[in-house]
N, C-alpha and C positions, 0 to 999 in steps of 0.2 A: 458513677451515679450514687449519689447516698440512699443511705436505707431508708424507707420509711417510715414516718415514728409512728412507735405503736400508739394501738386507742385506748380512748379515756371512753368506757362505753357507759354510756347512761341510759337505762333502762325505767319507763315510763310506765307503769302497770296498768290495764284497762281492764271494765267489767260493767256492766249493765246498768246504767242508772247514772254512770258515775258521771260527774258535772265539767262541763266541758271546759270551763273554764279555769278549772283545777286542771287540768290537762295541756292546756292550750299556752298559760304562764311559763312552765318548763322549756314547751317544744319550742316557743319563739326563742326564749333566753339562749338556751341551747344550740339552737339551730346556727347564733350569732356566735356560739363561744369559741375562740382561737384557744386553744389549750398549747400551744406550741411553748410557753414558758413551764410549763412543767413536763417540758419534752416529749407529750404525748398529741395526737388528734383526737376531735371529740365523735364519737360514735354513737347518735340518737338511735333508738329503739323503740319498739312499743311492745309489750307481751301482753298476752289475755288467755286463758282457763283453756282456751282453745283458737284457730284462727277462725270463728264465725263471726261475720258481722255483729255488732253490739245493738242491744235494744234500748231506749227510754233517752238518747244524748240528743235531745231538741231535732233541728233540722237537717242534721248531719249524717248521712252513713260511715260510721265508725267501724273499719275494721285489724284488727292488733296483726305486726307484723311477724308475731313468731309466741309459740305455746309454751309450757310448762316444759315439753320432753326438748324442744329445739332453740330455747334462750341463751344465746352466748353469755362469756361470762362478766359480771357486772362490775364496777365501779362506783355508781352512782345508782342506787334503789329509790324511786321517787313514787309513794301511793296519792294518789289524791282521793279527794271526797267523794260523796254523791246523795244523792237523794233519797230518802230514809229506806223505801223500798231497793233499791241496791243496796245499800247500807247493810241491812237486815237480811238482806239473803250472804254477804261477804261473811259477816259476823257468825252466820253457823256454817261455813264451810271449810269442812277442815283441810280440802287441799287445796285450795288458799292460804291458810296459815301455814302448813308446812312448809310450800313454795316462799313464801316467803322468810320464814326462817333460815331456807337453805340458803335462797340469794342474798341474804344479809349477811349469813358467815362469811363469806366472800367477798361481800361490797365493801370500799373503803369506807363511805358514806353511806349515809340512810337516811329519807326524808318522805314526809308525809306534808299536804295542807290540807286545812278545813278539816273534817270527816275523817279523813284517812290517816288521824293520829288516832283516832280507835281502833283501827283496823293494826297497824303496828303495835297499841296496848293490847290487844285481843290476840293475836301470837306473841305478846311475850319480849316486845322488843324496844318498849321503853320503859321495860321494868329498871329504877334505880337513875334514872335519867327525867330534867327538866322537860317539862313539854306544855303545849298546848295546843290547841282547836278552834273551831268556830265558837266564837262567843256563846250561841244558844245552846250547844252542849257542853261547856266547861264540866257542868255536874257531873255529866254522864263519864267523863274525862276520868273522875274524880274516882266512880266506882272501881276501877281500876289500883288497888290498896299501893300497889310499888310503884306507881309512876308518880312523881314528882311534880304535878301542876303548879304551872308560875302563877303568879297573883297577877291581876288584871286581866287584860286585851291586848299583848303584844303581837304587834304583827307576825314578827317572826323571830326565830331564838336558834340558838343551837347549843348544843351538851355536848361533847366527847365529839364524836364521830355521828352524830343523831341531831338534823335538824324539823323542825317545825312549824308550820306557818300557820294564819286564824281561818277566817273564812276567805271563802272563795277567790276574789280579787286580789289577796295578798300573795297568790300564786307567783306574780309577776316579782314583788319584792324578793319573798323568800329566794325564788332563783336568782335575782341579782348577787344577795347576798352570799349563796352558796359559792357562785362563780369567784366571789372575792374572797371568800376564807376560803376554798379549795385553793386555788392559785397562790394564797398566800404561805400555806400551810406548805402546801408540795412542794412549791419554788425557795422556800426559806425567806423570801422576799414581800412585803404585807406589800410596800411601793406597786409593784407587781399585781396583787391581786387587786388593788384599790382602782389601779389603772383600767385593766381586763373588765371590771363591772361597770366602769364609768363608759366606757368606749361602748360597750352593748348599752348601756342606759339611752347614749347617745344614739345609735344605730337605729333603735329601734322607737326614736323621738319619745321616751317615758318622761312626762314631763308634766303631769297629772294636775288636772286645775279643776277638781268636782264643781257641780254646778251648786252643791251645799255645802254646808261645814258639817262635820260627823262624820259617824259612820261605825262607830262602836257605842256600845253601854253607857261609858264613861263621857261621850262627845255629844249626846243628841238631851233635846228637853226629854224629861221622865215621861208626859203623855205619850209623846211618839214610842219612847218605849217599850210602854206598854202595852199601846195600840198593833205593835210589830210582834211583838211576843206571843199576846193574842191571836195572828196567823202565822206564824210560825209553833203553836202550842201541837198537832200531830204531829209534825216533823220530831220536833223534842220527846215525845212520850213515844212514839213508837222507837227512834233510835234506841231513848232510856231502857225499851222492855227488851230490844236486843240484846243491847250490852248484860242487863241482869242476868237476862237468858243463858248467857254465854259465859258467864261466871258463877251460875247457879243459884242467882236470888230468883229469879222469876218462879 
């Protein structure tokens, strides 16, 4: 009988606030990934600060399937975003940031969307690397002097070993894409990875036909905008006073 191949373990990080649908993009992609071409299985995970049920994720009881002391060990570090009060509480906690500093030494890969590329600037770990966020805090992105912000609204990107996605619903892309540069990257073979993200594209019918045009900055009329801007302006100042916080402008 053959051995079993080892896992390709992806580790999904959870916390209080954090937006379900930044979460939710991974676990589907994931859940569909055959990692057999780069002769490993795929191993989904969830960790959180502790195993307690999570507060503030809409209708759902959210609870992480393993803590800081008992997280095997990772391959794939994935933060996502959340809502400004998450946000703000991740931002001043420092065993948070540790934790993940440790699982990043270790991770082949590192990925953040929406929100949760602050949370990887705020430990320290897109210092010197491309990145981006949700459109509405690009800035706040920005206070961050070593990270690299790309210009625009790109869904999603990746630097070295370091990917990142915008807001919320580009969950779903950025993990396509991961699955196809990982596979392509490990297997030596891009045919291969190109393959592997078309097949879950397909699996999981991703085949997107919004009922509008837009959806970024650069895609919508300026009224709309700035009408969105307008209810999204706490979201952005309280995030912004985090991050100052947390770098010491506040």
């Amino acid at each position: 009988m053959a051995d079993a191949l080892p896992d390709f373990t992806v580790a999904i990080c959870l916390y209080g606030n954090c937006d379900l649908l930044d979460v939710a993009g991974p676990n589907e992609v994931f859940t569909f990934f055959d990692a057999s071409p780069i002769g490993r299985t795929c191993n989904l995970v969830s960790v959180g600060k502790t195993k307690a049920p999570l507060s503030g994720i809409g209708a759902l009881a959210v609870t992480p399937q393993f803590d800081f002391d008992d997280c095997p060990p990772v391959d794939l570090l994935f933060v996502p975003g959340g809502g400004s009060d998450g946000l703000e509480a991740m931002l001043a906690d420092e065993d948070w940031r540790t934790f993940l500093r440790e699982k990043a030494a270790e991770a082949r890969f590192v990925a953040s969307v929406c929100t949760g590329g602050l949370l990887l600037a705020a430990a320290g770990l897109l210092d010197g690397y491309q990145a981006t966020t949700h459109w509405a805090v690009i800035d706040c992105l920005k206070l961050f002097e070593e990270v690299k912000v790309a210009d625009g609204y790109p869904r999603y990107l990746s630097d070295g070993n370091r990917f990142t996605g915008g807001g919320i619903s580009s969950s779903i892309d950025l993990s396509l894409f991961m699955v196809e540069t990982i596979v392509a990257r490990m297997s030596g073979d891009p045919d291969s990875g190109r393959f592997a993200s078309e097949q879950i594209q397909l699996q999981i019918q991703y085949h997107p036909q919004p009922p509008n045009a837009g959806g970024d900055p650069d895609s919508v009329d300026p009224a709309l905008l700035e009408a969105t801007k307008a209810t999204m302006q706490g979201f952005h100042d309280g995030v912004c006073a985090a991050v100052k916080a947390r770098i010491g402008q506040g």
